[in-house]
C-alpha positions in Angstrom: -141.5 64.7 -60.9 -144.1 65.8 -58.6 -146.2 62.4 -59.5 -142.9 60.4 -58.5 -142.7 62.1 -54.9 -146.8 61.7 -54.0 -146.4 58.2 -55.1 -142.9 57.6 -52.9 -144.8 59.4 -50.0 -148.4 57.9 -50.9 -148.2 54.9 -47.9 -146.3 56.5 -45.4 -148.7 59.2 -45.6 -151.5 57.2 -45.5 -150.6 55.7 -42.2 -149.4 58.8 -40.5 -153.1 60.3 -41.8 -154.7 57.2 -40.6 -152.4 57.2 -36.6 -153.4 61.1 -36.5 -157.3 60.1 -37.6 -157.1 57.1 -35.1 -155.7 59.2 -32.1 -158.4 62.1 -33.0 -161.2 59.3 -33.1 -160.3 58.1 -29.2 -160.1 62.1 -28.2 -163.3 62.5 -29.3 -164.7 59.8 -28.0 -163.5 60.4 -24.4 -164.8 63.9 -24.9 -168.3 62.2 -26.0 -168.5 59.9 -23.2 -167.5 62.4 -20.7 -170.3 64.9 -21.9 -172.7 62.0 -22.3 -172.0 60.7 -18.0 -172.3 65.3 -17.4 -175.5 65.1 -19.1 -176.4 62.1 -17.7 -175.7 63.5 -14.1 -177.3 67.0 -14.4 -180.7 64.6 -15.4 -179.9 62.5 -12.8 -180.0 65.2 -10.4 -182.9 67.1 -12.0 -185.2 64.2 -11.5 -184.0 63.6 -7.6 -184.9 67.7 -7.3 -188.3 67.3 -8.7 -188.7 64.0 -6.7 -187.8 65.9 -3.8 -190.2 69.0 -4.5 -192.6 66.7 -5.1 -192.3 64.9 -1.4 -192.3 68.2 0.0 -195.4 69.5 -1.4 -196.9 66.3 -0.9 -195.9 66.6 2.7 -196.7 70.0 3.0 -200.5 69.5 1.6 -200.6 66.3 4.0 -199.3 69.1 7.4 -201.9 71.4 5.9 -204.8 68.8 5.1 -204.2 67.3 8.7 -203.8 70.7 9.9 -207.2 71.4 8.8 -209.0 68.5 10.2 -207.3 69.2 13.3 -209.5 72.4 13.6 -212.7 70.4 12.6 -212.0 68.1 15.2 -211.5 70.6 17.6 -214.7 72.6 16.8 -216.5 69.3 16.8 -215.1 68.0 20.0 -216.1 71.9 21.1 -219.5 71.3 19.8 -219.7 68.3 21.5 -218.9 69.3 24.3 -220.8 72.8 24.8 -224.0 71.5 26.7 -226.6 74.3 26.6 -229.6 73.6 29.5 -232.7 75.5 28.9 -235.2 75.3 31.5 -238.2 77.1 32.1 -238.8 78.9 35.4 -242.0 78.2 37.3 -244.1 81.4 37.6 -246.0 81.0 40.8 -249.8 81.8 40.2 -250.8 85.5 40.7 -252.8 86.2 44.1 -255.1 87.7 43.8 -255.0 89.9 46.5 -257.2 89.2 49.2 -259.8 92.4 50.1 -260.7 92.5 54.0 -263.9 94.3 54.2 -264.7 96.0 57.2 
């Protein structure tokens, strides 16, 4: 008897197990897809963060680089400008002094 039922039941079973397996199929696909554009995202932004550390250190070695040949240049134009005049001072001759004999 029990043979008799499954085989009464067998294709109305098998399409209520293939609706269920089709609806849980499309669930998990939305759940797939919407993990896979999260993921994608979070990389997304990870790469524009690093892109943007990057630009900053970039820019702050560029301040820093320009920073320091803005001292050089000042020290040079210093240099430059710093005009030392050595000159040597005449002695006048030593008299000798003049004896007056009387």
């Amino acid at each position: 008897m029990s043979e008799k039922k499954y085989a009464d039941d067998d294709p109305e079973r098998t399409l209520v197990t293939l609706d269920q397996l089709s609806q849980t199929i499309e669930v998990m696909t939305s759940v797939v897809n919407r993990l896979r554009r999260h993921l994608s995202d979070q990389i997304k932004a990870q790469i524009e963060a690093q892109v943007e550390l990057e630009a900053l250190a970039a820019g702050q070695a560029t301040v820093e680089s320009q920073q320091l040949s803005g001292e050089k240049s000042e020290q040079e134009r210093e240099r430059e400008s710093f005009v030392v005049e050595i000159s040597q001072q005449e002695i006048e001759p030593v008299r000798k002094s003049t004896k007056i004999l009387h």
